[in-house]
N, C-alpha and C positions, 0 to 999 in steps of 0.2 A: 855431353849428357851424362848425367851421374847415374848411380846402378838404379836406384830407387825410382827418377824417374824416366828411366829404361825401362824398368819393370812395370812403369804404369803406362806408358806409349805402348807395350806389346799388348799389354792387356789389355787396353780399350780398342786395338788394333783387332787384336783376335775377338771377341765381341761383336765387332762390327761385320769380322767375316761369319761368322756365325747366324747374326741376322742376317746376311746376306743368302745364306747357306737358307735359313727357312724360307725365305722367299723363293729362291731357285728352285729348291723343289717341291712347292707346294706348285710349283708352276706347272702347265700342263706341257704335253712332251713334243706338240706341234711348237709351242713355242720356245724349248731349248732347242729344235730341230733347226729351226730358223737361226740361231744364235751360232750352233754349229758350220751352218751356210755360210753365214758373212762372214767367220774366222775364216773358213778355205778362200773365201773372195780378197780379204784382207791380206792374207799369206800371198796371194798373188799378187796383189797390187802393188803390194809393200816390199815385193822380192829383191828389188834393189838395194835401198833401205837396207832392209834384214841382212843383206850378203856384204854392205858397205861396214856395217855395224861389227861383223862378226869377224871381218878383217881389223877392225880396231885392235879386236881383243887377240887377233893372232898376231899380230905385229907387235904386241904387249908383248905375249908366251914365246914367241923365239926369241926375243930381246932377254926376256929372263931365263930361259935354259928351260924350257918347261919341256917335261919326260917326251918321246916322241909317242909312246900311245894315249898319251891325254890329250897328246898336239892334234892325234886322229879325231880323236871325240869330239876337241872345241870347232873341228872347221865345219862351217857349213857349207852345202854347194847346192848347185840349183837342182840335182837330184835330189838332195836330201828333203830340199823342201818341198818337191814336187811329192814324194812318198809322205810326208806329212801331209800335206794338201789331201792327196787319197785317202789316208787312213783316216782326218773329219770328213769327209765325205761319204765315207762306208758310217762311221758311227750317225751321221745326219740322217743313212737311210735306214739305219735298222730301227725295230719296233721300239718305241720307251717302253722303258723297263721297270718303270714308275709304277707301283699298283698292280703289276703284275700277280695273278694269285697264284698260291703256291699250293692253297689245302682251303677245300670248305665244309663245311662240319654244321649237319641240324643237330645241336646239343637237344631241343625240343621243339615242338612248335610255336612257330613263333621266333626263335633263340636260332640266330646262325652266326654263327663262327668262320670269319675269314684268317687266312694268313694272307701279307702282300708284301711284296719287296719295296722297301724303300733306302733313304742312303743312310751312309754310315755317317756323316757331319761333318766336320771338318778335318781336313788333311791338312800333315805339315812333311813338304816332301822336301828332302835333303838330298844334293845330286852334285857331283864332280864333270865340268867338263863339259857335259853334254848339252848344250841348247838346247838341242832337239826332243828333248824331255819335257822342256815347258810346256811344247803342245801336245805332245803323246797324250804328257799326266794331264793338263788342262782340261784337254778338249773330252777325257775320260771324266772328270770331275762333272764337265756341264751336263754330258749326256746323265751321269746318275745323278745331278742336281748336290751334287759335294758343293762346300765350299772346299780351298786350298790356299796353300801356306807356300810357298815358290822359294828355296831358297838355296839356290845356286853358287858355283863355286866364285869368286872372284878372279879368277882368269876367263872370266865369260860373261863378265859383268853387262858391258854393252848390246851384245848379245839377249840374254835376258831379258833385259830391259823391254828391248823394240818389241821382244815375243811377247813379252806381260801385256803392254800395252795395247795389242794385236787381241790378245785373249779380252781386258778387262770393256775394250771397245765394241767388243763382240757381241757381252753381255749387256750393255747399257744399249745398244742396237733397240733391242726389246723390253725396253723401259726397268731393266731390273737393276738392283746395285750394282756398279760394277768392282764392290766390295768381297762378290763371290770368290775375286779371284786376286791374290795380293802377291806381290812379290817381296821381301827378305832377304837382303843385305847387312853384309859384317857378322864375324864370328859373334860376338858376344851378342847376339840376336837368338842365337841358336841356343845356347845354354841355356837363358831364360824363358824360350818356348819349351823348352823339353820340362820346365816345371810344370805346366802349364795343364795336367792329368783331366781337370774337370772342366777342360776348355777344347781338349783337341783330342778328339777321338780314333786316329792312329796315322803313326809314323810311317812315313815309308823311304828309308834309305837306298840312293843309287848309287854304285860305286861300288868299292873297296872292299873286301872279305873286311880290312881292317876298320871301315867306314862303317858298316854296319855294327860289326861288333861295342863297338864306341858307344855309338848309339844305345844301343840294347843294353849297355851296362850303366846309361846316364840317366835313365826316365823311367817313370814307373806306368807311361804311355803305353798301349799296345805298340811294338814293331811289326811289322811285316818285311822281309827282305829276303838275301841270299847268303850264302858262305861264296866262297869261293867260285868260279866256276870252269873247275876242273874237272873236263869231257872227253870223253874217250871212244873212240873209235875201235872197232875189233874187226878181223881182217880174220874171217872163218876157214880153215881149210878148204870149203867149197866156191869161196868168192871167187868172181870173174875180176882178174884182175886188171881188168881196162875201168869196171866200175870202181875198184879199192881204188885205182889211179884219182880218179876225176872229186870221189869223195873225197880223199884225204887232202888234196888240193884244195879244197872250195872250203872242208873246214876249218883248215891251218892260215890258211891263204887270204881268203876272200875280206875277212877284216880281224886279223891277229889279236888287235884289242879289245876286241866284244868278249862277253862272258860267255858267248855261246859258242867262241872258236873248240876246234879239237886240242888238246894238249897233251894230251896218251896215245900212242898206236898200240893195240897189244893185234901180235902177229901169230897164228898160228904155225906149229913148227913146219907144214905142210906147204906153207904158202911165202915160205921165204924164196927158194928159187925166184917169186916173181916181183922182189924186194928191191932188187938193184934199180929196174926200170923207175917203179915209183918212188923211189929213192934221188934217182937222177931229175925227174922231173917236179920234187921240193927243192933240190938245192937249183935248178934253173928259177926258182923261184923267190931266192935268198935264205929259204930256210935249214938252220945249221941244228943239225940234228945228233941226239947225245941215246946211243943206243945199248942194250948188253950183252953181250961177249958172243953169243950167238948169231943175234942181227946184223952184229958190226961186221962180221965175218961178211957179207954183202954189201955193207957198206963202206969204202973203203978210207973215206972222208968223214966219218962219224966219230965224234965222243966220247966216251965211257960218261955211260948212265948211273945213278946215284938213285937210293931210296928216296932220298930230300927232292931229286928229282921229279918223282912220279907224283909228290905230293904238291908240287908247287903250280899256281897257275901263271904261266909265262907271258899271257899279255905279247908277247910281240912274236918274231918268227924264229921260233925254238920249237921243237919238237922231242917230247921223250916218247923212247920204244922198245916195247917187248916182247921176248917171244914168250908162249906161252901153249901147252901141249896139248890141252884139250879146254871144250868151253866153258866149264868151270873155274876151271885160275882163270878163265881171261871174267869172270861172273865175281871172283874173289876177289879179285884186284880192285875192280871198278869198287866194290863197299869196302876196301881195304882202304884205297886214296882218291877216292872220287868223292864230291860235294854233293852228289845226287843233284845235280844239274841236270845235264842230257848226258846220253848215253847212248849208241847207235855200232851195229852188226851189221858187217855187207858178205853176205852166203846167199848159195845157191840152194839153201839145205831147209826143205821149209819145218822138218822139228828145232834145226837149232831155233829158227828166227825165232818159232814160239817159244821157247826156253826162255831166252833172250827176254823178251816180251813180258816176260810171268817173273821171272825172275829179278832181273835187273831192278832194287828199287831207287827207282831216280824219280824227279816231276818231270820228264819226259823221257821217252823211251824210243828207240826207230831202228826202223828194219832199209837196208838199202837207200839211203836219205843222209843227205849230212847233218851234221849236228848246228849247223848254222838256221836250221828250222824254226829252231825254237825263239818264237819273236812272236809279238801279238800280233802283228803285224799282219806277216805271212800265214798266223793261225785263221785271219778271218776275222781279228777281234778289233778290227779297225786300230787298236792301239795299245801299250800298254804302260802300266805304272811302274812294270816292275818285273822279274821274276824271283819267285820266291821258292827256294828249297826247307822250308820250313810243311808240318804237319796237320797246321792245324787253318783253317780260313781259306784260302787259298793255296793254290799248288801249282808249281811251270809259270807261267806268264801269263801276269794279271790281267784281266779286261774288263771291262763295265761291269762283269759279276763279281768279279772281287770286291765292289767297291759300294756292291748291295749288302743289308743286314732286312730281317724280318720286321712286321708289325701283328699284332694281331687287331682285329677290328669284331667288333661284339653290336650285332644290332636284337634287339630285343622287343619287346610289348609289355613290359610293367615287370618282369619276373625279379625273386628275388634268391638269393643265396638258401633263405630259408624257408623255403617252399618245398626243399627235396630234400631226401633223406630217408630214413626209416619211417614207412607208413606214410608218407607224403608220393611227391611224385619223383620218376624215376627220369633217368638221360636217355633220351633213344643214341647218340651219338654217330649219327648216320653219316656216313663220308659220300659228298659228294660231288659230282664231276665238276671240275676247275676249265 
């Protein structure tokens, strides 16, 4: 297929997701609810399928050398999908968000002014690795009535696919297009979507600090995404150290490749005596930890730690650590090389924690809690698209409300623009209750 007509196969492509997209949510929320249902029914029925599939594409990825933390992200297991399966199942039973009002306003009699949540249009989401994206982002797309744009890495091609199909069946269940919801294969797919400004209402990059940024400097589309995510745990003078154990564990540990793993310890100089123990009980864990001059003294199997250190996200089981004498360098550090990711304090001390709290600015912030929290997931948000350390739209880990924008709605009785004014009639502007 030549460039030109590539460039007209995306575009009547995108198009069609875009009718799709008005259809979906001019639809009412009982019946994306429904649409929501039969994806979780489908995701079970089809688990074999899905799990047969997803081994294709790992038999692929070890055959080609592919990195062991993307090897993490491509596998699916029946847990994984089970935690999919729940998280449509929370977004089927929460309220539509559709029309939701935000503000209502008598301009005059007669004259009321709504605000209501509706969606934002179409999405074009870009993701490494992760299958399990398709249905997070998906199945977040239906409940706000998005259309989306799926377009996954190709080490996960087969994969994808079974889930696309899962979702687009999901949709046509309830007589809608099941154009809502498209999948996107091959690089040069990608380049000519990102032209694509007055057709795709925003991007949303999963993956790579380096993934993102790419992005962000190729389209003149809204991005939404992350930097890095480089998270840090702080180990307070007052921490009980059987909790620093079990957190720093669960956040290094529990899935090294997530963005939401820990990849800083900053140690309080008070709380190193109780270093060694937790120390011991990472590297029972495999992880090879690169510490400074102070720590290491505790450590006696540690690394000599680097600036370049503190500022990298390690992705697998590395851990860097420092000491740090009072709660402010360990507050300085974190905005010095942290990505404002997550950010989390285990003290006994409940001013520090609020210091902590007020201070620290990340899109998520936690007191005694590991940094493996931060997930739509586990927020209650049935799912997410994403997290985003950016300022403006959303913030932390996205869920059906990131993926709302406003309307206004104006009903009236004949009035006109030029009816009020000097000597005419006046705006009562009365706020009222939503």
């Amino acid at each position: 297929m030549g460039d030109l007509e590539m460039n007209n196969h995306l575009e009547c492509l995108v198009r069609s997701v875009r009718d799709a997209q008005r259809r979906l949510g001019s639809a009412n929320g009982e019946k994306r609810s429904r649409i929501l249902v039969r994806l979780a029914t489908l995701l079970e029925e089809r688990e074999s399928d899905l799990l047969a599939a997803n081994q294709r594409d790992l038999d692929a990825a070890h055959s080609s050398g592919l990195e062991a933390p993307l090897l993490r992200r491509l596998a699916l297991t029946p847990a994984k999908l089970e935690t999919l399966r729940e998280g449509v199942s929370q977004l089927a039973e929460q309220p539509d968000p559709l029309g939701r009002v935000r503000r209502r306003t008598e301009l005059d009699d007669g004259l009321m002014l709504t605000q209501v949540e509706s969606p934002l249009g179409v999405l074009l989401i870009i993701f490494e690795s992760r299958p399990d994206a398709v249905i997070q982002i998906g199945s977040l797309a239906l409940r706000t009535g998005n259309g989306v744009l799926l377009k996954g890495g190709s080490e996960a091609l087969h994969s994808n696919r079974a889930l696309v199909q899962c979702l687009r069946e999901a949709v046509a269940s309830e007589g809608l297009p099941s154009d809502a919801v498209v999948g996107i294969e091959g690089r040069q797919a990608v380049a000519e979507l990102l032209e694509f400004d007055q057709l795709i209402d925003l991007v949303i990059p999963r993956g790579s600090g380096q993934l993102v940024q790419r992005i962000q400097s190729s389209t003149r589309i809204p991005v939404l995404g992350h930097a890095e995510g480089i998270c840090h745990l702080y180990l307070d003078a007052s921490a009980d150290p059987e909790l620093a154990l079990r957190l720093a564990v669960d956040g290094k540990c529990g899935y090294p490749a997530a963005c939401n793993a820990t990849e800083t310890l900053l140690v309080h100089r008070h709380f190193l005596p109780h270093l060694p123990q937790l120390g011991q009980a990472l590297e029972e864990q495999g992880v090879s930890l690169r510490a400074d001059e102070e720590a290491n003294s505790y450590l006696p199997n540690s690394q000599p730690v680097s600036a370049e250190d503190y500022a990298t996200e390690w992705g697998d089981l590395t851990l860097s650590i420092r000491t740090v004498g009072e709660i402010g360098q360990a507050i300085d550090h974190t905005h010095k090389y942290g990505s404002a990711h997550t950010d989390a304090i285990v003290t006994t001390d409940e001013l520090a924690a609020e210091r902590f709290l007020r201070e620290v600015d990340s899109a998520s912030v936690f007191v005694n809690a590991s940094t493996r929290f931060a997930d739509g997931y586990r927020y209650g948000l049935g799912a997410e698209v994403g997290i985003s350390t950016g300022r403006i739209h959303a913030r932390g880990p996205v869920g059906a409300d990131g993926l709302l924008t406003t309307r206004w709605l104006l009903r009236g009785s004949g009035q006109t623009a030029a009816d009020y004014g000097p000597g005419k009639r006046t705006f009562k502007h009365r706020a009222l209750a939503v």
